[in-house]
C-alpha positions in Angstrom: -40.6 40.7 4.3 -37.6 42.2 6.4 -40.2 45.3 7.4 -42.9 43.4 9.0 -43.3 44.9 12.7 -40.3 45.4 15.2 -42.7 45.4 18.2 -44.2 41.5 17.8 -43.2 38.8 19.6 -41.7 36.1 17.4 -45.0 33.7 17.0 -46.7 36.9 15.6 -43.7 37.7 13.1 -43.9 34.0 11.9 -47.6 34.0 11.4 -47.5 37.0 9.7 -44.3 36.1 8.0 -46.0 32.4 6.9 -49.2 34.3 5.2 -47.6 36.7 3.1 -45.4 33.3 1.7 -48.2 31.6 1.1 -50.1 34.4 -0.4 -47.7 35.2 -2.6 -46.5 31.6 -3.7 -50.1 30.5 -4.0 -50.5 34.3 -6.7 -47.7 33.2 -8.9 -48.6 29.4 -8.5 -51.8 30.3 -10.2 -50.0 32.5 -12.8 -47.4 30.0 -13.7 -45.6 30.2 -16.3 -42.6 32.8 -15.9 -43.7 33.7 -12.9 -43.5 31.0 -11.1 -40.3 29.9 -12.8 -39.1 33.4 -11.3 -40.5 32.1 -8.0 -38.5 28.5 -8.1 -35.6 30.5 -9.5 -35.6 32.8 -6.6 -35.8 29.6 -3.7 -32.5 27.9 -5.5 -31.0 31.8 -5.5 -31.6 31.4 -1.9 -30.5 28.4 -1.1 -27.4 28.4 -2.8 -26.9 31.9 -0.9 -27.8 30.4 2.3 -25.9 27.3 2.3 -22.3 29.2 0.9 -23.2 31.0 4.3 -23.4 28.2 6.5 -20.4 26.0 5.2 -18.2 29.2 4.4 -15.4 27.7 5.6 -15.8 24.2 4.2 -15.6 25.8 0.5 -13.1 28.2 -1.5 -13.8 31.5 -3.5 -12.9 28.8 -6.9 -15.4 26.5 -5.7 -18.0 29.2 -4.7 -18.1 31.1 -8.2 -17.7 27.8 -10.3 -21.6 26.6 -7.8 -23.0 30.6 -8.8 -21.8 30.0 -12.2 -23.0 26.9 -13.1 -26.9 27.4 -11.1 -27.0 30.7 -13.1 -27.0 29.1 -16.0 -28.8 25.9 -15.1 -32.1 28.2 -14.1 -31.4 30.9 -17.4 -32.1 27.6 -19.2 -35.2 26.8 -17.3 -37.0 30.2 -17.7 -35.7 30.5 -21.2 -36.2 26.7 -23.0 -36.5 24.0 -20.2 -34.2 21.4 -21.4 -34.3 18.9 -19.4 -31.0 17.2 -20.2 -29.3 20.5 -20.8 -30.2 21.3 -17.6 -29.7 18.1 -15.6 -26.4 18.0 -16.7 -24.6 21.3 -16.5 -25.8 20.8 -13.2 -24.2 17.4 -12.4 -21.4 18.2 -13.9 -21.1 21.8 -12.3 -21.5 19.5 -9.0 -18.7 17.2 -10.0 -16.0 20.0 -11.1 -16.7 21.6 -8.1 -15.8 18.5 -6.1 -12.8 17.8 -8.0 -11.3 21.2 -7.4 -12.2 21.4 -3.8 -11.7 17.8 -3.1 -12.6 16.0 0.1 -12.1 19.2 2.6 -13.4 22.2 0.3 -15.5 20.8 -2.4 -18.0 18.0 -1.2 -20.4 20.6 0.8 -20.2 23.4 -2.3 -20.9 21.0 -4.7 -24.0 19.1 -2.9 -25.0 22.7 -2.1 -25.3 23.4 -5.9 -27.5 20.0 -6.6 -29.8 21.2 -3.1 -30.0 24.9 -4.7 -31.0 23.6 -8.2 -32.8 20.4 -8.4 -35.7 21.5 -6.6 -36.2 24.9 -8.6 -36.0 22.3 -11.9 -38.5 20.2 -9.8 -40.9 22.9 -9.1 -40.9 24.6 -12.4 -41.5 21.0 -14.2 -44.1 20.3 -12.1 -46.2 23.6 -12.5 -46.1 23.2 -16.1 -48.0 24.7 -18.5 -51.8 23.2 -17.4 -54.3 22.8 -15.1 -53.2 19.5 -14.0 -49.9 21.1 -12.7 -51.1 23.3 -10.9 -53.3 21.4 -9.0 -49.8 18.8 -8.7 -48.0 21.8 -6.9 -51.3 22.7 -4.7 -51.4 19.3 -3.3 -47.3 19.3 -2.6 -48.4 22.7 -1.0 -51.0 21.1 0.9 -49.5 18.2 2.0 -45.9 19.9 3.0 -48.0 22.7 4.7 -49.9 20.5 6.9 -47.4 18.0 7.8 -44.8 21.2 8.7 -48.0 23.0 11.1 -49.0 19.8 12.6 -45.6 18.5 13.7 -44.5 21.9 15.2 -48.1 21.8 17.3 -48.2 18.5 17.8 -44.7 18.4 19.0 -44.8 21.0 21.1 -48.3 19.7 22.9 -47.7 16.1 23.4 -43.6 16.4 23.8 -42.2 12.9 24.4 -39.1 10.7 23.1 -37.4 12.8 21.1 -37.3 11.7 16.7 -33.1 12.1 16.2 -31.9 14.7 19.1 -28.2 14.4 17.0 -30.1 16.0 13.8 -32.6 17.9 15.7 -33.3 18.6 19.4 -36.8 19.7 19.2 -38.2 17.5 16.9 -40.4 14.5 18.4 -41.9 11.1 17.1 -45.2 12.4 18.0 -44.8 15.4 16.1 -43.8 13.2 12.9 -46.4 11.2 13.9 -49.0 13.9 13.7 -47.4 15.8 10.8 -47.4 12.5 8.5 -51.1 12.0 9.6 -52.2 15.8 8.5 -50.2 15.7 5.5 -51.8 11.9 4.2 -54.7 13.9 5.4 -54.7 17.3 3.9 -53.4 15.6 0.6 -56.8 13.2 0.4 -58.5 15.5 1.2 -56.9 17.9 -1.9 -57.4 15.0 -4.6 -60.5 14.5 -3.6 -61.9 17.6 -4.8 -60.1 18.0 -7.7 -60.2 14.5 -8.8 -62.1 12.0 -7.0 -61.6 9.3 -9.1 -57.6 9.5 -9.7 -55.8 6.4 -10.9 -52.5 6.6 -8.6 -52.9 5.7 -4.7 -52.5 9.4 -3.1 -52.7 8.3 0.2 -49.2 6.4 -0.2 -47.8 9.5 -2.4 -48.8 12.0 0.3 -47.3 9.7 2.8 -43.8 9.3 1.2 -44.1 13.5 0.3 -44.8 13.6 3.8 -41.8 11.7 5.4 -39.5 13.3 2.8 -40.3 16.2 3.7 -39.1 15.8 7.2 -36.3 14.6 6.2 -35.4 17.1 4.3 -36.3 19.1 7.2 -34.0 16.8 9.8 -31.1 16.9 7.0 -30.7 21.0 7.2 -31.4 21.1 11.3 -28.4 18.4 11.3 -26.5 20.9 8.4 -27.0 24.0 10.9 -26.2 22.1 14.0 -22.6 21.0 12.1 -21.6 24.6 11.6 -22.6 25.9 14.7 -25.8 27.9 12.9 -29.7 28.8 14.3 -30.8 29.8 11.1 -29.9 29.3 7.8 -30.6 33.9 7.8 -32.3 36.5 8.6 -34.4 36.7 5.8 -37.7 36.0 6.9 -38.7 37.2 10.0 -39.7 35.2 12.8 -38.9 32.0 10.7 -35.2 32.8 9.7 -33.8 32.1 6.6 -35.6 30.7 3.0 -33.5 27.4 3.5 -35.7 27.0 7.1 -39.3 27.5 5.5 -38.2 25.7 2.1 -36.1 22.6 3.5 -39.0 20.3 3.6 -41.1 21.2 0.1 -37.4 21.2 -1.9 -37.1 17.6 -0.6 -41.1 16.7 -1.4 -40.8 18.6 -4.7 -37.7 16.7 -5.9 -39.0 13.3 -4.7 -42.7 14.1 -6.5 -41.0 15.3 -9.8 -38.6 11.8 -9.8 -41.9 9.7 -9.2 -43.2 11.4 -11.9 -40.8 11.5 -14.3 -40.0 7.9 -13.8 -43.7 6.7 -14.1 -44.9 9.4 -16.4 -42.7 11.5 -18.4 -39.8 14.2 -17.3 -42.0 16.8 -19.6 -44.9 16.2 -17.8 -44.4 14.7 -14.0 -47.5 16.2 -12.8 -50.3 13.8 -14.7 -48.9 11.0 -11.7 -51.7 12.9 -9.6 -54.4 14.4 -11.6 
């Protein structure tokens, strides 16, 4: 990713940038299994990576290693047996002793950082599965994050207006929520209705709520980088920055699916809430 083309302006480094992710997330969503658990694995890697960058100096070496420690294990566990309890709560805990030795000035922002790094790759890798089912599930959070993330840049950036929350995010606009929640209800009907037109759960309501979640989760790490002083989250990607800037809003959509799933359905199987 960090060779793509030195002589492109930086709308032609994150268009190229944004179809090699997707052609390679999409490959090892349709492989599942392993490989995509190495692909969630490698977004809370990431993460955690990135966020220990950004809040350096809100966290201590102790409370740095105990965050590594405890994700390591949390995602050996999820490519090795996926216990979901096991899992869950080495990485609550992990959270919680982190806090504790950092207390209110060095541990809050390591330990929320391990939870942000490792939740969502649990999410992800639970809602994949084993079946058909899940992968369409994680095809229409693709879908429905995708759209709602082109549509509110564009849309934003054409119509302009009053600004959505200028102290989390400058840039961002109502209309481009407006127009991003619109192409992701959109884009995520549109899914279901070719892989199963006759579904039992109201997808225009789940795409909705994936689609406000989702820039949330996008407004929460703009207000994150704008605390520390930080454009992007790295230099990872090129022309789009760090993982934590492509990944902020389908973390928060994944999580929020796999909770509605698990709470309705089953933790073991989240992604029959769709299909």
């Amino acid at each position: 990713m960090i060779l793509i083309g030195t002589g492109l302006t930086n709308l032609h480094k994150r268009i190229l940038s944004a179809i090699v992710l997707i052609a390679i997330a999409v490959v090892l969503t349709w492989i599942g299994g392993f490989a995509f658990g190495i692909l969630a694995c490698a977004i809370g890697v990431s993460i955690l990576y990135e966020w220990q960058l950004i809040t350096a100096d809100r966290s201590t070496l102790v409370t740095r290693g105990i965050a590594w420690a405890c994700l390591i294990i949390v995602l050996a566990v999820l490519l090795l047996s996926q216990h979901i309890l096991l899992m869950i709560g080495i990485l609550f805990a992990g959270a919680v002793l982190v806090a504790a030795l950092g207390g209110r000035e060095f541990g809050y922002w390591p330990a929320f950082g391990l939870i942000y790094a490792g939740f969502p790759s649990i999410a992800l890798t639970l809602l994949r599965g084993d079946t058909g089912d899940g992968f369409a599930a994680i095809l229409f959070l693709f879908a429905v994050v995708w759209a709602t993330d082109i549509f509110a840049y564009f849309n934003g950036r054409a119509l302009g207006g009053p600004k959505l929350a200028p102290r989390f995010s400058p840039n961002k606009t109502w209309a481009g929520a407006l127009g991003g929640a619109a192409a992701g209800v959109a884009a995520g009907v549109t899914f279901a209705a070719f892989v199963a037109p006759a579904g039992g759960v109201p997808i225009p309501l789940i795409a909705l709520l994936l689609s406000i979640i989702a820039q949330i989760g996008d407004l929460g790490e703009s207000w994150v980088k704008r605390r520390f002083g930080v454009k992007d989250s790295s230099q990872l990607i090129p022309g789009h920055g760090g993982v934590m800037d492509r990944v902020d809003g389908l973390v928060a959509a994944a999580a929020l699916l796999y909770v509605i799933g698990a709470i309705l359905v089953t933790p073991e199987a989240p992604y029959d809430i769709l299909f």
